[in-house]
N, C-alpha and C positions, 0 to 999 in steps of 0.2 A: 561618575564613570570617567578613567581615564582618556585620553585622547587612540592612543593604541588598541583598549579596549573597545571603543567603537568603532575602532578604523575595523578590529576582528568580527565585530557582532555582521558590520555591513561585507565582508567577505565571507562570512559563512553562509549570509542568507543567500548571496550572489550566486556563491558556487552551487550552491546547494538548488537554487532556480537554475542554475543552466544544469545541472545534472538531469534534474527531474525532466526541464524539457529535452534532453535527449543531445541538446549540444555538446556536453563532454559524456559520451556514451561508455556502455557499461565494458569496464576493461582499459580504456583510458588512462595512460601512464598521468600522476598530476604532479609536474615540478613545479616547485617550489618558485625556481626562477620566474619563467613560462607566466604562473598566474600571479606574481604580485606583477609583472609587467602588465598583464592582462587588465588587472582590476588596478591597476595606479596605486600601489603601497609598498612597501617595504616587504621584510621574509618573515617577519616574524607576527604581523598580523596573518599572513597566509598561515604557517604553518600553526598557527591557534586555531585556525579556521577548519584546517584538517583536522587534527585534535578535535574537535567538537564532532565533525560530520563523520569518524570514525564511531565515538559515542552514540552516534544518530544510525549506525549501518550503513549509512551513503558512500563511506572509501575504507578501502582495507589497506595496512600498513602491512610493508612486508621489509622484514629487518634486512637492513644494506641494499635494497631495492629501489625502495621507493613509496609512493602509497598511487594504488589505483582504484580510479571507479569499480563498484562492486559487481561483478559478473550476478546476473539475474537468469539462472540456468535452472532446469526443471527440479534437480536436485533442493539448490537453495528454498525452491517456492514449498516444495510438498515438506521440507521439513518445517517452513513457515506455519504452513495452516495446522500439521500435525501439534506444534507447540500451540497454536492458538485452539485444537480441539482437546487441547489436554487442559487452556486454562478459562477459555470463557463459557463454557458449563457450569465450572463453579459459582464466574462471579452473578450465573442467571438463577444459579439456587441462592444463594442470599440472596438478590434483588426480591426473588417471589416470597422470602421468608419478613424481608420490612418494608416492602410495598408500600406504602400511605393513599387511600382512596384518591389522594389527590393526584399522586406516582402513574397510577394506574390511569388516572383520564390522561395523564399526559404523557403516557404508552400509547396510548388508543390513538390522542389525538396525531402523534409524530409515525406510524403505523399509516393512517390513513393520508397524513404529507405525504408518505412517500409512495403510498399507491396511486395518488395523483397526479404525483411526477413522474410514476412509471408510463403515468395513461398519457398526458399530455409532451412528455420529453424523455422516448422511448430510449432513444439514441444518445441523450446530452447525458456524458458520464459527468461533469461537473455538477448538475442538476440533481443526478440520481447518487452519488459521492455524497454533497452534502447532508441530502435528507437522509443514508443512513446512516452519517453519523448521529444527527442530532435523535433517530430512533435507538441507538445504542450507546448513545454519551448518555442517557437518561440512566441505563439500568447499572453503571459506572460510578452516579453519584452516591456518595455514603460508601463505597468498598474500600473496606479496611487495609488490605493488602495492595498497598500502593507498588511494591516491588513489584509485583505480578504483573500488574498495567504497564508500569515501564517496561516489562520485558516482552509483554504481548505486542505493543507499541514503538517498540525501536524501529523496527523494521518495518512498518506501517506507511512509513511515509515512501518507500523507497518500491515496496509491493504497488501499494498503488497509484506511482509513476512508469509504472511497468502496466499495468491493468489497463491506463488510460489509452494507451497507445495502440491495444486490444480491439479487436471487433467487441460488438455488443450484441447478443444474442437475445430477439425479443421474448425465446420460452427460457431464457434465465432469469430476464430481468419479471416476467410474469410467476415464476417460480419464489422469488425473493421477496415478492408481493403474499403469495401463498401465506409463508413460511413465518413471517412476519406477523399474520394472522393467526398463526396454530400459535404462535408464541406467545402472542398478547393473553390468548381462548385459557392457556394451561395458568401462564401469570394470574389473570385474575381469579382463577378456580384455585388459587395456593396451589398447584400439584408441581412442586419443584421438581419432579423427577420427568415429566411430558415434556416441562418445559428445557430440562439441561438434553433431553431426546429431542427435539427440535432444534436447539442450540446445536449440539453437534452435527445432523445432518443439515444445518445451513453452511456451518464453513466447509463440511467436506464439500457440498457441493460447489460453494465458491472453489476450493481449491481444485475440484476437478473440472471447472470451467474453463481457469485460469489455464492451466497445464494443456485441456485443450486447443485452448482459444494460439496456445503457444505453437503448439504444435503447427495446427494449423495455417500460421503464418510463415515458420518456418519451410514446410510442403510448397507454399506458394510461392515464398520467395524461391526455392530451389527449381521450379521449373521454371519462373522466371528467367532467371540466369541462363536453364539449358537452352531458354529457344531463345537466347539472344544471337543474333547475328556477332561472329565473331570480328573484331576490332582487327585492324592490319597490324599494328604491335601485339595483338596476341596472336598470330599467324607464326608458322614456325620459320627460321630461316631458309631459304632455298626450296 
């Protein structure tokens, strides 16, 4: 690997962590200038770097603009989960159709991880994050259609840097616990059709938590704002 090449790889992951954590926030003009000063390199590992995390959905380029952080707005989310209820159904009817007894205990067993992390780390979205990936990277292995995954997963990483920053609602996170059980119940019964019916009232209901949960902070912050005592610069003159 070239010298520039990994000067790129370590400014993608950079920008790409201060995105996620909220430091260059969604909307965020990003020069070029600005962040190889920022990250100590040259322009043209930066601008590779953008290049990737546009590929990733993290920045949108906008011709003779510029490129900025991706606005995460009600709009962009419902059409997110509506793409992921059009394609992880599918990839739950294969899973239930080559299952291997062994697939299956270790459905059961990554199922039951995460009811345990819901019981024990109601609130830790890092905790409860991880174990459903590792309950749904299971029924992922062996799908043929690798396009699909990357396309359900572009946007994945950027969703749920948005999600974290979310309240956490204990009868969503007991719902997911639910849900995850009906899914395992229809998986081992072969019934691909219960189970792609569970699959999709899981991400609607993700998604309509999401949009909630959005909502709802938005409400907060704006009455925030109204009963704040007003600043002397924001006073009018005279």
């Amino acid at each position: 690997m070239s010298k520039n090449s990994s000067l790129s790889h370590r400014v993608t992951n950079d920008l790409r962590r201060d995105i996620v954590a909220g430091i260059l926030p969604p909307g965020a003009w990003l020069k070029t200038e600005e962040l190889a000063a920022r990250y100590a390199v040259s322009a043209n590992p930066v601008r590779e770097a953008l290049w990737r995390l546009q590929g990733e959905g993290f920045v949108v380029a906008n011709p003779n603009q510029g490129a900025r952080v991706r606005m995460v707005d009600d709009d962009f989310v419902r059409n997110i989960f509506e793409l992921r209820e059009a394609i992880e159904p599918i990839f739950v009817r294969r899973f239930c159709q080559r299952a291997t007894p062994e697939d299956l205990d270790r459905l059961r067993a990554a199922a039951a991880d995460f009811a345990t992390v819901a019981r024990e780390q109601p609130t830790d979205f890092d905790a409860l994050d991880a174990a459903n990936r590792d309950f749904h990277s299971i029924m992922l292995e062996g799908e043929i259609n690798v396009q699909a995954i990357e396309v359900m997963q572009r946007y994945a990483g950027l969703i749920n840097a948005t999600r974290a920053k979310l309240p956490i609602m204990p009868s969503r996170v007991r719902q997911r616990v639910a849900q995850h059980t009906e899914m395992v119940e229809a998986i081992v019964a072969a019934d691909a059709d219960a189970a792609a019916r569970v699959a999709v009232d899981h991400i609607r209901a993700a998604g309509e938590d999401m949009l909630s949960q959005m909502r709802q902070v938005r409400l907060t912050g704006s009455r925030v704002a109204r009963n704040q005592p007003a600043r002397k610069d924001d006073l009018p003159a005279g």
